[in-house]
FIPANU-917537 format. One record per residue (C-alpha): residue number from 1; residue in three letters; x, y, z. Coordinates in steps of 0.05 Angstrom, whole numbers, plus 5000, padded with zeros to 4 digits. Example, Ala and Ser with C-alpha at 12.3 -4.5 7.8 and 13.67 -1.06 7.14 Angstrom:
   donu   lummi      x      y      z
      1     ala   5246   4910   5156
      2     ser   5273   4979   5143
! end
This chain:
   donu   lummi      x      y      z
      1     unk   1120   1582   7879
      2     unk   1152   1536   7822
      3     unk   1230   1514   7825
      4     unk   1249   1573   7776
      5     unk   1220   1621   7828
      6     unk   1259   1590   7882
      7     unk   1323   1572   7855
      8     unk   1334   1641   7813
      9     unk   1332   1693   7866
     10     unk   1384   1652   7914
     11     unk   1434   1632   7858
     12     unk   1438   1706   7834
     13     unk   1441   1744   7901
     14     unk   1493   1679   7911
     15     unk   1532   1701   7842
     16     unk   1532   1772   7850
     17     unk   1548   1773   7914
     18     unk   1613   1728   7910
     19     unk   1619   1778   7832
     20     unk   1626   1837   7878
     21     unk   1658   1815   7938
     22     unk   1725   1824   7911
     23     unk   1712   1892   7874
     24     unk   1684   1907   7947
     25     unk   1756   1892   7978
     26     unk   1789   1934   7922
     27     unk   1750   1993   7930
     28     unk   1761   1990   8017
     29     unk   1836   1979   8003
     30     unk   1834   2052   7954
     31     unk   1790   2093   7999
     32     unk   1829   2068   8068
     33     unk   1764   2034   8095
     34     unk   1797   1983   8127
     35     unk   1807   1957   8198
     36     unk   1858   1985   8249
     37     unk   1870   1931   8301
     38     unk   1867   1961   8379
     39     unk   1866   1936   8448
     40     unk   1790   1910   8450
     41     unk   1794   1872   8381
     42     unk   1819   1810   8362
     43     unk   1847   1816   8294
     44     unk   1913   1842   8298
     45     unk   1922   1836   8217
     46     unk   1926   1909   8204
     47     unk   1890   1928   8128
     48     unk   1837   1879   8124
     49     unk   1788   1913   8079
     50     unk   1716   1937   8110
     51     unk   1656   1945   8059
     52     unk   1650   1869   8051
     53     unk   1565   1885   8069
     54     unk   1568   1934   8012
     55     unk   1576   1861   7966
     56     unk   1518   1826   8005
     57     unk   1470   1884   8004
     58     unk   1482   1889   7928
     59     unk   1468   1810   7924
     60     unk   1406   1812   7972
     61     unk   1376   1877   7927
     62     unk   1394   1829   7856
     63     unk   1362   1774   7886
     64     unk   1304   1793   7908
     65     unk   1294   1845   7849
     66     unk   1291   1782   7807
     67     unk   1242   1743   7843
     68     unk   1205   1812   7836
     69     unk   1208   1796   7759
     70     unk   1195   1726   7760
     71     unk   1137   1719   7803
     72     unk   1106   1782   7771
     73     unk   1044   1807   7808
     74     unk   1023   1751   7842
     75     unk   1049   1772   7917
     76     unk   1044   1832   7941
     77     unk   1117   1854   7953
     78     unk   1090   1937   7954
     79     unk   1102   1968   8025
     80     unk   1149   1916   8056
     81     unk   1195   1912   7995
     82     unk   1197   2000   7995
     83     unk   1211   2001   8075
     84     unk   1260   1941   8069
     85     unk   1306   1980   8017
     86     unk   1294   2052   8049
     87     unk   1313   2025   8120
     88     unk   1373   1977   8095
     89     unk   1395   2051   8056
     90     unk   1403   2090   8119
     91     unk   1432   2039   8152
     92     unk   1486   2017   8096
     93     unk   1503   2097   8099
     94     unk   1514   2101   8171
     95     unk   1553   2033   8170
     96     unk   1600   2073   8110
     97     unk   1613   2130   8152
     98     unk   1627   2086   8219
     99     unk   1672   2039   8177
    100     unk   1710   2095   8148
    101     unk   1716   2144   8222
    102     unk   1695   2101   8273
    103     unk   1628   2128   8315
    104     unk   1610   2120   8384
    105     unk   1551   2078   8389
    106     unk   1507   2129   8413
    107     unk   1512   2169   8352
    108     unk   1498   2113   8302
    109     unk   1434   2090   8356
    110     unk   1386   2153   8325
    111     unk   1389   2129   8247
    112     unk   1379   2055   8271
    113     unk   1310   2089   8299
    114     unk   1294   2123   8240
    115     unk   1310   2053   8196
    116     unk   1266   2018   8249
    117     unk   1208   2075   8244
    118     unk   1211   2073   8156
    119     unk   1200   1990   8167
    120     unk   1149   1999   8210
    121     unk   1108   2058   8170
    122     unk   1114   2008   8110
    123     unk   1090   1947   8142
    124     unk   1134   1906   8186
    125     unk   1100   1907   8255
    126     unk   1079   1863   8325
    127     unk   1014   1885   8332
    128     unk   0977   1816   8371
    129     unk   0996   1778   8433
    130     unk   0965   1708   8425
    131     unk   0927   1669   8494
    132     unk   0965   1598   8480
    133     unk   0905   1568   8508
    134     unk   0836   1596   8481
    135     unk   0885   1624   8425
    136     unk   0841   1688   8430
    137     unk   0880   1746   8395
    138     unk   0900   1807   8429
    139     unk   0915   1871   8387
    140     unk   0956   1923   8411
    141     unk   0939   1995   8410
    142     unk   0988   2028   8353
    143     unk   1032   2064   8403
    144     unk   1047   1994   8426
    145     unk   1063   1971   8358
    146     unk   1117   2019   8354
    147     unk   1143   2014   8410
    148     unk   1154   1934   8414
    149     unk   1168   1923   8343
    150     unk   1224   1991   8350
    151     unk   1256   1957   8402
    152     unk   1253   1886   8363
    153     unk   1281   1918   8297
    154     unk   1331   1959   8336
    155     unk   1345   1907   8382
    156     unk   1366   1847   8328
    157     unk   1398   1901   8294
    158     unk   1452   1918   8351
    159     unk   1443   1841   8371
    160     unk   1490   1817   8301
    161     unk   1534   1880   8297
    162     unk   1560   1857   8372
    163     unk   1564   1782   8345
    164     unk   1613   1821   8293
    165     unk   1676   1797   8320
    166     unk   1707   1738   8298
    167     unk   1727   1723   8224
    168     unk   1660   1689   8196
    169     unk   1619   1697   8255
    170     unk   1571   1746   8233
    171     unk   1560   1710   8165
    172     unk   1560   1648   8182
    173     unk   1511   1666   8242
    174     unk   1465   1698   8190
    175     unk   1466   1641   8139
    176     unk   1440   1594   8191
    177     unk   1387   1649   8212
    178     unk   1373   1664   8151
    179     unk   1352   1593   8130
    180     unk   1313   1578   8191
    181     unk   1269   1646   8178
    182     unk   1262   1627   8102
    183     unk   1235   1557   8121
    184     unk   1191   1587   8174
    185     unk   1165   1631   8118
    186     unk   1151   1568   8069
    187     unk   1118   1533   8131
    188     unk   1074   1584   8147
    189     unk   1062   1605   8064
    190     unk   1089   1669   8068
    191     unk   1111   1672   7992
    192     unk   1141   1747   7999
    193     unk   1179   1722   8062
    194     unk   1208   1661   8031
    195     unk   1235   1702   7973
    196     unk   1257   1755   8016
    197     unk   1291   1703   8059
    198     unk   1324   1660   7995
    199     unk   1355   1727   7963
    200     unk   1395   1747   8031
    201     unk   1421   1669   8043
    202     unk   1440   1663   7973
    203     unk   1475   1741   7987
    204     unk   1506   1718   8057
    205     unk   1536   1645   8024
    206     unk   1570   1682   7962
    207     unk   1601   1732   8018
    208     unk   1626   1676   8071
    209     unk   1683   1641   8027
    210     unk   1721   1707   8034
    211     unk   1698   1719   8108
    212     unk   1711   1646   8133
    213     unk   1775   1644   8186
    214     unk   1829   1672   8162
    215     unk   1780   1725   8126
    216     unk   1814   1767   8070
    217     unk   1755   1816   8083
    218     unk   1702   1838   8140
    219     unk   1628   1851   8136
    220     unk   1650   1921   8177
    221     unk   1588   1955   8206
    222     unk   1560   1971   8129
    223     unk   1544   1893   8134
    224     unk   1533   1872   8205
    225     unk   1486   1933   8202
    226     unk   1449   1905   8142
    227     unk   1454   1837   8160
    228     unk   1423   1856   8226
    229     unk   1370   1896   8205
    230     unk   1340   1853   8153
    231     unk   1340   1791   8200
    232     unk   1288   1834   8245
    233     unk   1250   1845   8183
    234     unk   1252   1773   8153
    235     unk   1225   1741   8229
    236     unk   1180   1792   8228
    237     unk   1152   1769   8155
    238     unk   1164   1695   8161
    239     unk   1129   1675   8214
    240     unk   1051   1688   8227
    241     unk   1012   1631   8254
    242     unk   0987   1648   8326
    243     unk   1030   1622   8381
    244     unk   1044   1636   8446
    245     unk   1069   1704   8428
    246     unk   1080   1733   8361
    247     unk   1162   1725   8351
    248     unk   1176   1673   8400
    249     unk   1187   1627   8345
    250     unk   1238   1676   8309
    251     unk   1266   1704   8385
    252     unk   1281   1623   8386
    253     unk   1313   1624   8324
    254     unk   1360   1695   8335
    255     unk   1377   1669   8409
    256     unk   1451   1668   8407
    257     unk   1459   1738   8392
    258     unk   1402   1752   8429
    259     unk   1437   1722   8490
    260     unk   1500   1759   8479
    261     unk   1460   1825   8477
    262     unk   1430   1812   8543
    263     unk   1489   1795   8582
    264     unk   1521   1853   8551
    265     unk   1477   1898   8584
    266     unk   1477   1861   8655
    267     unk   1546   1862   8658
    268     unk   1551   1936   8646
    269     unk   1488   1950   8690
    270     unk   1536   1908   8752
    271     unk   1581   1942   8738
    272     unk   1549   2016   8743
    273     unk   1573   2027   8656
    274     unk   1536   2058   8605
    275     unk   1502   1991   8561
    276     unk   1534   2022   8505
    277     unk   1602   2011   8534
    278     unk   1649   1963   8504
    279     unk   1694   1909   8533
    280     unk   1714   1844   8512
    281     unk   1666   1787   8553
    282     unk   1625   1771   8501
    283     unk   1604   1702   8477
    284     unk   1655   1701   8416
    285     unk   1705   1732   8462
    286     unk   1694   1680   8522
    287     unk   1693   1620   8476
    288     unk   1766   1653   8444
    289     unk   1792   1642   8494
    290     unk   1761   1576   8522
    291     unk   1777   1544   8450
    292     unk   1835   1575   8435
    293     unk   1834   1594   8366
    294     unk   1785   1634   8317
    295     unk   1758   1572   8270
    296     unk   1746   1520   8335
    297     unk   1712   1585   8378
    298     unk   1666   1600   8306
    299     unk   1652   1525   8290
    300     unk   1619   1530   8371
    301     unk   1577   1587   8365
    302     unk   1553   1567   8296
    303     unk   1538   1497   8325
    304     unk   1505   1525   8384
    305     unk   1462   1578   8334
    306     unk   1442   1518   8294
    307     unk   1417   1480   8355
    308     unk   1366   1532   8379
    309     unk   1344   1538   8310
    310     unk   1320   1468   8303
    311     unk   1290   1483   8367
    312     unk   1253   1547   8341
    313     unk   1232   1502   8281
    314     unk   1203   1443   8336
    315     unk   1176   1496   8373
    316     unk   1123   1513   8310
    317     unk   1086   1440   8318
    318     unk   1066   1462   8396
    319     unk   1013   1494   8423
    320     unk   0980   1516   8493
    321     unk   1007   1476   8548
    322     unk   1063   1437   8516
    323     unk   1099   1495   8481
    324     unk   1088   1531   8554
    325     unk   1124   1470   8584
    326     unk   1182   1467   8526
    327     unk   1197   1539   8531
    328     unk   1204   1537   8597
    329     unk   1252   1480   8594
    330     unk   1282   1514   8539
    331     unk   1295   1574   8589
    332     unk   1320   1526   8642
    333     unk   1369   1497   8615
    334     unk   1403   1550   8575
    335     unk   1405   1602   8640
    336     unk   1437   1532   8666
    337     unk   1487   1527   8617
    338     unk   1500   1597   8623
    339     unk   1512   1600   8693
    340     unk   1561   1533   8683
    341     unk   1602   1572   8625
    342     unk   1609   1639   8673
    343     unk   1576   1678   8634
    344     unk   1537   1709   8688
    345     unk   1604   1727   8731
    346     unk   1619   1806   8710
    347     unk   1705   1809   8726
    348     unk   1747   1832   8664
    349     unk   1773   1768   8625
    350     unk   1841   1784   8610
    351     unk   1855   1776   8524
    352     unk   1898   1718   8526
    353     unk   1898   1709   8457
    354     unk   1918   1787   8442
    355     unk   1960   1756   8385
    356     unk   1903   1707   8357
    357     unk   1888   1735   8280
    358     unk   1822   1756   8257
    359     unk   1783   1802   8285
! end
């Protein structure tokens, strides 16, 4: 990998995608795809164009299209690169319809299946459990595969479109991902992963001058569907030395939205709901409030994102014992500083900031 083949897929999926943002906007505005404030969102700035992941997809599919080109035949981008662009199609069509007439979560869960099945078919699979001590490798039988990697794909998938709520949060959140994955993949020498990661950060920074607080457009579900999805796919590809298990490295690295997934469901299961019920007690939500406006509350979770990705990148120089011991700690203290913030107590928070703009 020379600095051409580096630096040419990111500044293009970069270019583009900042090139099409606005044309993205335009096109939301004529069709009506744009956001309708209600009680459970923060925005109240009615007419803020949707379809802003229409401009990163196209960026991301430039981008890496290119390094394609440059690098020639000299990875082996056949498989990955046809399940990556099939899955991230079904997805970007669901996200269109949802953006445009709303649909219930259980009605957009099927295709995220069918996006997760496609990946794996073409590739992108958890198929070892690693002993952290002997280091022996454990395969799993294929049913397994599916299953665990299904629920990973889906799982990081559902994980950023809930993170979806603040202007910038989303983007910003998958920037910082994004580069922690893509220097995972350089660690570990996964060229297709590093080029895969370098095309969707240079897609996500051209994006996230419009999307920054006060945003003059949103990802919508098109893009936190996307930007979800392909996450799952790029920790899945950039990071393959044997650890203590397969993804803990990348589960490190996706924790924030990961968190906020989880607590989503206890709440719901305390309080006897359907997990794919909404309310307003999420991380972005709690911190809204706590901070008391949208930039201070997005600066936090960004901050706090970044934090557990240097310690997903630390995390890669342990082995056996010690990364037992650290990830335990690691555990410790963030249930700690979970329980300290409330986010373990399950009452309605009332909005306080019902007028607060963005989303």
């Amino acid at each position: 990998m020379n600095a051409l083949e580096l630096l040419a897929p990111f500044a293009i999926a970069a270019v583009v995608s900042a090139a099409a943002t606005p044309i993205a906007a335009r096109t939301a505005c004529a069709l009506g795809v744009v956001d309708r404030p209600d009680e459970r969102k923060v925005n109240r700035r009615a007419g803020i164009p949707l379809l802003g992941g229409i401009a990163v997809a196209l960026g991301f599919f430039v981008g890496l299209a290119v390094a394609m080109i440059l690098t020639g035949g000299k990875y082996a981008y056949r498989g990955h690169i046809e399940g990556q662009l099939l899955g991230s199609l079904i997805l970007l069509a669901i996200g269109l319809i949802d953006d445009r007439k709303p649909l219930s979560a259980r009605s957009k869960l099927p295709f995220q299946v069918v996006a997760a099945a496609v990946a794996i078919f073409y590739g992108f699979r958890v198929d070892h459990l690693t002993d952290p001590f002997s280091l022996k490798v454990w395969n799993f039988p294929e049913p397994v595969v599916w299953i665990v990697t299904g629920i990973w794909i889906v799982g990081i998938t559902n994980a950023m479109n809930l993170m979806d709520g603040l202007d910038g949060l989303a983007a910003g959140i998958g920037c910082i991902i994004g580069a922690t994955l893509t220097f995972l993949a350089f660690q570990a020498d996964q060229a297709v992963g590093v080029f895969m990661g370098l095309a969707f950060l240079g897609a996500m920074l051209g994006f996230l001058p419009y999307n920054f607080p006060p945003a003059r457009i949103f990802l919508g579900d098109t893009g936190a569907l996307f930007i979800g999805f392909n996450l799952s796919l790029l920790a899945l590809e950039s990071y393959r030395k044997l650890s203590l298990l397969t993804f803990v490295v990348p589960l490190l690295a996706l924790a924030v939205p990961l968190m906020d997934t989880a607590l989503s469901i206890y709440r719901r299961l305390r309080r006897h709901k359907s997990i794919l019920s909404p309310d307003r007690q999420h991380i972005h939500h709690r911190l809204l409030d706590a901070e008391g406006s949208q930039r201070s509350a997005v600066l936090s979770i960004w901050f706090l994102t970044a934090c557990f990705c240097v310690i997903a990148v630390s995390f890669t120089n342990l082995e056996g014992t010690a990364a037992l011991i650290f990830l335990g700690l690691v555990v410790l203290l963030t249930l700690r500083l979970l329980r300290n913030l409330g986010f373990f107590e399950v009452g309605e928070t009332p909005a306080r900031n019902a007028g607060e703009k963005g989303r």
